[in-house]
N, C-alpha and C positions, 0 to 999 in steps of 0.2 A: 652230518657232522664230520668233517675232518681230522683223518689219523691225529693229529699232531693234537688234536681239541680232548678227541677223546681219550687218548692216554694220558693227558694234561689231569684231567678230571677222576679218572682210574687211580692216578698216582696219590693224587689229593685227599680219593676217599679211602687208601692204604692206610695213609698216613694219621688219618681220623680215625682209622681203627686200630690202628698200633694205640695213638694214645688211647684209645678209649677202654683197648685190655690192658692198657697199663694201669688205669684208672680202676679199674672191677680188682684187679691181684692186689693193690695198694689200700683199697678200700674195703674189702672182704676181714670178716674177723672169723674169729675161731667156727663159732655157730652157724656161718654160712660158706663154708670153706669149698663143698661139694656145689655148689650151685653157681658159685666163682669161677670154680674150674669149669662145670659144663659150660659157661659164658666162652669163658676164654677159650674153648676147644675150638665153637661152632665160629667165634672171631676169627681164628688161627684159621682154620676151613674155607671161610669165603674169601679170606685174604688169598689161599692158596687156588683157588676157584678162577678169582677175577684176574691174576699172576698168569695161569694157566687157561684161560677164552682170550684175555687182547695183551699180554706181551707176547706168550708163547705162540699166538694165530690159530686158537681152535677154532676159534669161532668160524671160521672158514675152512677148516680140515676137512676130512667127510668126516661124514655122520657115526660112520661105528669108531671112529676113533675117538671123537667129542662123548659121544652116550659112554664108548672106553671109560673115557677120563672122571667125567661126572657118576658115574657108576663106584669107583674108585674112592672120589672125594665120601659122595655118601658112605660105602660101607669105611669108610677108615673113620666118621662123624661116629658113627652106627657105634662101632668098635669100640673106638674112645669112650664113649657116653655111656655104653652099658659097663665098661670096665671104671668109669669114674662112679658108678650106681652100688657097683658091688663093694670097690674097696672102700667108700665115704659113708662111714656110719651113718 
């Protein structure tokens, strides 16, 4: 697949998940507020994921800097999710 195809397509499915945490925040009510937000966290994460493998070029970086960054993404997921667990009744 050619660069130009593939970021064509990256950019596409950003885009698809921009609306679709727009969609879970907009459509969340009181009772599922905690489960909204874990949605939106792990959306907001892969968004920053696929941002950082083919705009930023990890995907071709070396490897401890890749495992670096994905290492990263997870504990800030990790992070996030036990801190949206404690403070969401």
């Amino acid at each position: 697949m050619s660069t130009t195809r593939r970021l064509t397509l990256v950019w596409a499915v950003l885009l698809a998940l921009t609306f679709g945490s727009f969609l879970v925040g907009v459509e969340q009510g009181a009772d599922s507020a905690g489960a909204a937000a874990f949605v939106i966290i792990g959306i907001a994460l892969l968004k920053v994921r696929l941002i950082g493998v083919h705009f930023m070029d990890l995907r071709v970086a070396p490897t401890a800097l890749r495992m670096l960054f994905e290492g990263y993404v997870l504990a800030v997921f990790v992070a996030l999710a036990v801190l949206d667990l404690v403070i969401t009744p």
